[in-house]
C-alpha positions as CSV (number, residue, x, y, z in Angstrom):
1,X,0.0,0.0,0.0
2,X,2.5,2.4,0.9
3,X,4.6,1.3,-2.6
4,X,1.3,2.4,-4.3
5,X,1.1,5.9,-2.8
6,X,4.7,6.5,-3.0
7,X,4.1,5.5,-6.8
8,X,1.4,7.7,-7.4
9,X,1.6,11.1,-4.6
10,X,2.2,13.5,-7.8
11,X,-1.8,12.1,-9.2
12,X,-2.9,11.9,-5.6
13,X,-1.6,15.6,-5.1
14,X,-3.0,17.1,-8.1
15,X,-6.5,15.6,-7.4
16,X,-6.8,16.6,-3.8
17,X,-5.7,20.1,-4.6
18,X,-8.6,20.0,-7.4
19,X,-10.9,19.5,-5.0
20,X,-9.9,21.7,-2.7
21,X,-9.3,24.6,-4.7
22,X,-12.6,24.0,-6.9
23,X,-14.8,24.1,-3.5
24,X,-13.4,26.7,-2.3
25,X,-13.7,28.8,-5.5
26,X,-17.4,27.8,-5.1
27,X,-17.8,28.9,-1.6
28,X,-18.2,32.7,-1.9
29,X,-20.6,34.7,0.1
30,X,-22.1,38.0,-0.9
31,X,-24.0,40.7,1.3
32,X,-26.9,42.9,-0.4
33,X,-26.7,46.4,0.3
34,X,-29.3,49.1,-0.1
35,X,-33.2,49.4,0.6
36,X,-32.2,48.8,4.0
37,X,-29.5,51.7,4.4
38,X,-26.2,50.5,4.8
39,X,-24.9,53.0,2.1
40,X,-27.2,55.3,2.4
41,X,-25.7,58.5,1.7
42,X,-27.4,62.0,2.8
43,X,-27.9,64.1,-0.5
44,X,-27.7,61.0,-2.9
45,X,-29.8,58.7,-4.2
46,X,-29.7,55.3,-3.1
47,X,-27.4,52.7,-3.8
48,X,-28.8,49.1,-4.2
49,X,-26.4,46.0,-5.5
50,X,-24.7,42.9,-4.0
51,X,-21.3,42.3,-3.0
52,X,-19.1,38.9,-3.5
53,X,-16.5,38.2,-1.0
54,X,-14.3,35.2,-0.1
55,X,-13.8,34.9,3.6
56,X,-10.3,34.7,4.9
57,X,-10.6,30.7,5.8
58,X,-11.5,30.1,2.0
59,X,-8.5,31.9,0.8
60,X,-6.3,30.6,2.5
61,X,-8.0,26.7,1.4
62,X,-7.9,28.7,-2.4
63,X,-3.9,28.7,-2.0
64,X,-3.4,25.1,-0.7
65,X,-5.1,23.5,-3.3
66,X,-3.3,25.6,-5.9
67,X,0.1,24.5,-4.6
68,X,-0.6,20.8,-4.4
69,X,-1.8,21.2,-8.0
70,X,1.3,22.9,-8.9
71,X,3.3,20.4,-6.3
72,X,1.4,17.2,-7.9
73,X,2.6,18.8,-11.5
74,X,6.0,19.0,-10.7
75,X,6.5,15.7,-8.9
76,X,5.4,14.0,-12.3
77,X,7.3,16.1,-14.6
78,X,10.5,15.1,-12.0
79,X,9.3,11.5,-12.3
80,X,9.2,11.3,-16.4
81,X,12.3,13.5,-16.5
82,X,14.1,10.6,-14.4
83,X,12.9,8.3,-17.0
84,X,14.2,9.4,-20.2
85,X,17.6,10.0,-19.0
């Protein structure tokens, strides 16, 4: 077993870090704003949209998955470099 995941960490890397990143990228939040007064401003009109945000815990999970993508990728590339020399 351990053979197996020593064989295959770069595939195991990039697929976890997939995951990660793509829930994550998924997980936004967003706040409406307006017909309630948070930006209300005296002597305008009012402002009404949303606003998308990621929270700090998502970001950081954003990052991780991109560096065991990037990790996974370069394990292989080291693994079929070995080979052809």
């Amino acid at each position: 077993m351990k053979e197996k995941i020593k064989k295959y960490i770069g595939e195991i890397m990039i697929i976890a870090g997939s995951g990660l990143f793509s829930y994550n990228v998924f997980d936004f939040s967003y706040r409406a704003f307006g017909k309630g007064g948070l930006l209300k401003m005296p002597g305008t009109a009012e402002l009404e949209g949303i606003a998308y945000y990621y929270s700090s815990n998502s970001l950081i999970l954003i990052s991780i998955g991109v560096m065991l993508i990037v990790g996974g990728i370069l394990i292989i590339r080291n693994k079929n470099y070995g080979r052809q020399n």
